[in-house]
C-alpha positions in Angstrom: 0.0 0.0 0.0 2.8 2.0 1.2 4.7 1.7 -2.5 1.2 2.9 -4.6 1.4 5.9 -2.4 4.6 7.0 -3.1 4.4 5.9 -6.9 0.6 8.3 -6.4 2.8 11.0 -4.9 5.7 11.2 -7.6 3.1 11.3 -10.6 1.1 13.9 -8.8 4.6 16.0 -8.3 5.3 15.5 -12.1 8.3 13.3 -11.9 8.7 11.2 -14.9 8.7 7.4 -14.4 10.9 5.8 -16.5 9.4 4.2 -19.7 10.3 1.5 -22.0 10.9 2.7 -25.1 8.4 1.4 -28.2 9.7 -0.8 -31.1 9.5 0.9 -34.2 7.6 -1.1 -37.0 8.0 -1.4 -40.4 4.6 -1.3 -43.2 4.5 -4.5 -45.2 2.1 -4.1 -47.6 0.4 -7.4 -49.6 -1.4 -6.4 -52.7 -3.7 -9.3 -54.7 -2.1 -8.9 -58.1 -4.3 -12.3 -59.6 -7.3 -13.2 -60.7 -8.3 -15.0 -57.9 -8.4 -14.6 -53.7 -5.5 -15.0 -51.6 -6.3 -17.2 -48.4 -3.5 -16.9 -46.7 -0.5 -15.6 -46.3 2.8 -16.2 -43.8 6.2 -14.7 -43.2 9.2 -16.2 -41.3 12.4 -14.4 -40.2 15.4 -15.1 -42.2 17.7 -15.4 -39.0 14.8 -17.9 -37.5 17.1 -20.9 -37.6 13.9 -23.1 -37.4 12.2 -23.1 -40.3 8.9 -22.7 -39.2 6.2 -20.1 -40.6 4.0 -17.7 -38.9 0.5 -18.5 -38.3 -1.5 -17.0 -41.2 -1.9 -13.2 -41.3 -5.0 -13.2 -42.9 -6.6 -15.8 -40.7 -9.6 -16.9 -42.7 -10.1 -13.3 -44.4 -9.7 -14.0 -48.0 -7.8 -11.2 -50.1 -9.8 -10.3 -53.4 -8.1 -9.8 -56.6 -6.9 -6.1 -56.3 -7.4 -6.0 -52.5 -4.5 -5.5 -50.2 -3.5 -5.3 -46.8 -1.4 -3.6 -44.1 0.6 -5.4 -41.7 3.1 -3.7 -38.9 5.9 -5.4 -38.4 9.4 -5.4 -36.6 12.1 -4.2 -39.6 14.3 -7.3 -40.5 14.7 -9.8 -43.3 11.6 -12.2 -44.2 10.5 -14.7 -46.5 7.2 -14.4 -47.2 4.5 -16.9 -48.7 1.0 -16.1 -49.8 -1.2 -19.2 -51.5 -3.9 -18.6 -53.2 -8.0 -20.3 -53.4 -6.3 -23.0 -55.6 -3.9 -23.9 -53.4 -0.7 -22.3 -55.3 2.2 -21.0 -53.8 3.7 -17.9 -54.0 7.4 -17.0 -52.4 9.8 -14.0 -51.9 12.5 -15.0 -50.3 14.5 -12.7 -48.0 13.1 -9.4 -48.8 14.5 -6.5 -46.3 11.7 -4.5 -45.1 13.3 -1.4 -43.4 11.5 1.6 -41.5 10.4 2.6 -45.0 8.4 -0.5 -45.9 7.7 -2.7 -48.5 4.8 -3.6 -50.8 4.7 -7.2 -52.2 2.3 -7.3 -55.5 1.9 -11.1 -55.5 1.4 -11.7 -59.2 1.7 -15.0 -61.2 5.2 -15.8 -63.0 
């Protein structure tokens, strides 16, 4: 009880506690560049020595042809995978999204 008071006091004087400074994130924006939906879509860390993907981003939220969608995320190298209602894969492999972003336009080959 004794500690809330004294934490209750120093706000009330204007002290600054100190706080934990916020993670900046990177825009990664996935554009639908086919003719048909993207169901999901996943992204790993290059530097993730296990090999294992994300859960899906889009969780069940199909992306219609010519829809996109923004995702914040912590600036580093990825992979990223996007399949589409047909069950085709689609890769970019160890794309560097900085502070700036990135837009992936996931078209066919």
């Amino acid at each position: 009880m004794r500690y809330l008071l004294v934490l209750l006091v120093i706000c009330l004087i204007g002290c600054e506690l100190p706080v934990e400074p916020k993670e900046e994130l990177a825009e990664l924006k996935l554009v639908n560049g086919l003719d048909v939906d993207i169901t999901d879509f996943y992204m790993r860390d290059v530097d993730d020595w296990d090999g294992s993907w994300a859960p899906n981003l889009i969780c069940g939220e199909a992306l219609l042809p010519g829809e996109s969608r923004v995702f914040e995320i912590v600036p580093s190298n990825y992979d990223l995978r996007a399949v589409d209602i047909d069950y085709e894969f689609y890769f970019n492999f160890d794309v560097e999204i900085t502070l700036d972003g990135y837009c992936w336009v996931v078209v066919e080959w």
